[in-house]
DORO-387126 format. One record per residue (C-alpha): residue number from 1; residue in one letter; x negated, y negated, z. Coordinates in Angstrom, 1 decimal. Layout:
<kebas>
  num  residu      xx      yy      zz
  NUM       a       X       Y       Z
...
</kebas>
This chain:
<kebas>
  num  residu      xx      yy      zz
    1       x   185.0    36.8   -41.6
    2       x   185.5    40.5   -41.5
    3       x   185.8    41.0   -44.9
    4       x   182.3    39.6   -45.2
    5       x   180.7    41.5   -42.7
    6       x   182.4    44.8   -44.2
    7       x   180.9    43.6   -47.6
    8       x   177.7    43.3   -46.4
    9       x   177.4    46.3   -44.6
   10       x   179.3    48.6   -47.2
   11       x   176.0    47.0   -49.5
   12       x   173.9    48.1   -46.9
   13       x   175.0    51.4   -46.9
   14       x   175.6    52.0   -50.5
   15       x   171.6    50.4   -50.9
   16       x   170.1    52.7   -48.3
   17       x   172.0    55.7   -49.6
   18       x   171.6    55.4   -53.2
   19       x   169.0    53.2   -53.3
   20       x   166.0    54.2   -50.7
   21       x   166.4    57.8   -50.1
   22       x   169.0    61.2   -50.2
   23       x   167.8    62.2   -46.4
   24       x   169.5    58.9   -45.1
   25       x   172.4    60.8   -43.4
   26       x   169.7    62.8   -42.1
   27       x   167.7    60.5   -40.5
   28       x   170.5    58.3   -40.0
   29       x   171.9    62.0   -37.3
   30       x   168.6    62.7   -35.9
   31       x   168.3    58.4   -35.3
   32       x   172.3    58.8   -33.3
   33       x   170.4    61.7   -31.5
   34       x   167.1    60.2   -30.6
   35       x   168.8    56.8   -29.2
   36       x   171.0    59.2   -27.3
   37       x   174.6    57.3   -28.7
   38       x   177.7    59.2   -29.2
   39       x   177.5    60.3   -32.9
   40       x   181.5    60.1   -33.1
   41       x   181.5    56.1   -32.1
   42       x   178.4    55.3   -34.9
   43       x   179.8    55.3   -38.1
   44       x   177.9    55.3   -41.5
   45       x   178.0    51.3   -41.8
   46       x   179.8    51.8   -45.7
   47       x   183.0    52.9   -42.8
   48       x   182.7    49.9   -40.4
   49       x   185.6    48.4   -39.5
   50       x   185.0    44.7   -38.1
   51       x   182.0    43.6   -36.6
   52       x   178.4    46.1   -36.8
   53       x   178.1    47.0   -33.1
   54       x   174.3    47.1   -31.8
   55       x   173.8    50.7   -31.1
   56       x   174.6    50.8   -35.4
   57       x   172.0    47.6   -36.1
   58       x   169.3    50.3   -34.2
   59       x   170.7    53.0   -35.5
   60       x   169.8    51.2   -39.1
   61       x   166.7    49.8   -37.7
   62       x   165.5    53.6   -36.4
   63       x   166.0    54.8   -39.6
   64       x   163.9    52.1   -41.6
   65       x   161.3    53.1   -39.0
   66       x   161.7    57.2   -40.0
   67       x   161.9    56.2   -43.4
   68       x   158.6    54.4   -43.4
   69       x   159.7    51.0   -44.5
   70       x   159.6    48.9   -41.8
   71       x   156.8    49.4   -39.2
   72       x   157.5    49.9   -35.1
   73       x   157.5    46.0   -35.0
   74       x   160.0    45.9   -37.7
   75       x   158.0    44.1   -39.8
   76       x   158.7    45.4   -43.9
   77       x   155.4    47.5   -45.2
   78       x   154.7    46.0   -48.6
   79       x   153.7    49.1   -50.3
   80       x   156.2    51.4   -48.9
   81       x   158.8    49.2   -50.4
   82       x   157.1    49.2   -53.2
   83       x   157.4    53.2   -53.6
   84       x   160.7    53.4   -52.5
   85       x   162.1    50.6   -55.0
   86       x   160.0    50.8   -57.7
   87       x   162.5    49.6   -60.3
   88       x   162.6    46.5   -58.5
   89       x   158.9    45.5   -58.6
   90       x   158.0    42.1   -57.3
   91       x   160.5    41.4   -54.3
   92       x   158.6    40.2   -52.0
   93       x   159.7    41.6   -48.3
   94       x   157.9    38.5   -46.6
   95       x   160.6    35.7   -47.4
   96       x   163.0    38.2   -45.1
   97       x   161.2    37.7   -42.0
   98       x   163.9    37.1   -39.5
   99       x   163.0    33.6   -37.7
  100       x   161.0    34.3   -34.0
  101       x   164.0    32.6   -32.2
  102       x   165.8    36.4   -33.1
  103       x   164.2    38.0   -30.6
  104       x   166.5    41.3   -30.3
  105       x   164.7    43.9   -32.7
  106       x   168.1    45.6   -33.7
  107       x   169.2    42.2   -34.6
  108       x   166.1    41.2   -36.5
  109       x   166.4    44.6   -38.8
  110       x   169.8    43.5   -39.7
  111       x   169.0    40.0   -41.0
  112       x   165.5    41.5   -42.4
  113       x   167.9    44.3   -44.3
  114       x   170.5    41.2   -45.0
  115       x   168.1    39.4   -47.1
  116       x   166.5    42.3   -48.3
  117       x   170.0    43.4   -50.2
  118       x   170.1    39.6   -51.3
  119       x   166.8    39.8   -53.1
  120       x   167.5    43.0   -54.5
  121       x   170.9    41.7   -56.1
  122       x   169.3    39.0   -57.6
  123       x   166.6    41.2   -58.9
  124       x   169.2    43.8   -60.5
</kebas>
């Protein structure tokens, strides 16, 4: 089981660092600072080791937010995704809606980011 969480999460990484944007270790500091978390226990998720703690799903979610592709609600903006990933045209963020019954918005990022790889996999 935590060979498959550090799968998915060295993805995640290895997506939002190559994929989105260079300033995602910049963001990703100034997110550690703003949530007021101790920068030496928040790892870059590609260094995980076991389970993704929840001050690192925020930490993620925070920098979606600075980023610009995910709103304060977390919901994915269409056209931001768009800009960011324009090689991948046609992925359509709205089939990654995490389910209501998620109701912890650090959580619903993760399974919203999740999916997101998924679709971008298949679309590769």
């Amino acid at each position: 089981m935590y060979y498959i969480v550090f799968l998915v999460f060295l993805t995640v990484d290895i997506a939002l660092t190559q994929l989105i944007m260079p300033e995602y270790d910049k963001e990703q500091s100034q997110c550690v600072k703003e949530l007021n978390l101790d920068a030496d226990k928040i790892q870059k998720l590609s260094q995980a080791e076991g389970e993704i703690t929840k001050d690192e799903k925020c930490v993620l979610r925070c920098v979606l937010q600075k980023i610009g592709v995910i709103d304060a609600q977390g919901v994915p903006i269409q056209d931001e995704i768009d800009k960011q990933f324009s090689k991948f045209k046609n992925i359509d963020m709205s089939k990654c809606i995490p389910p209501s019954s998620i109701t912890d918005p650090c959580e619903q990022t993760y399974k919203l980011t999740t999916c997101f790889l998924s679709l971008l996999e298949a679309a590769a």
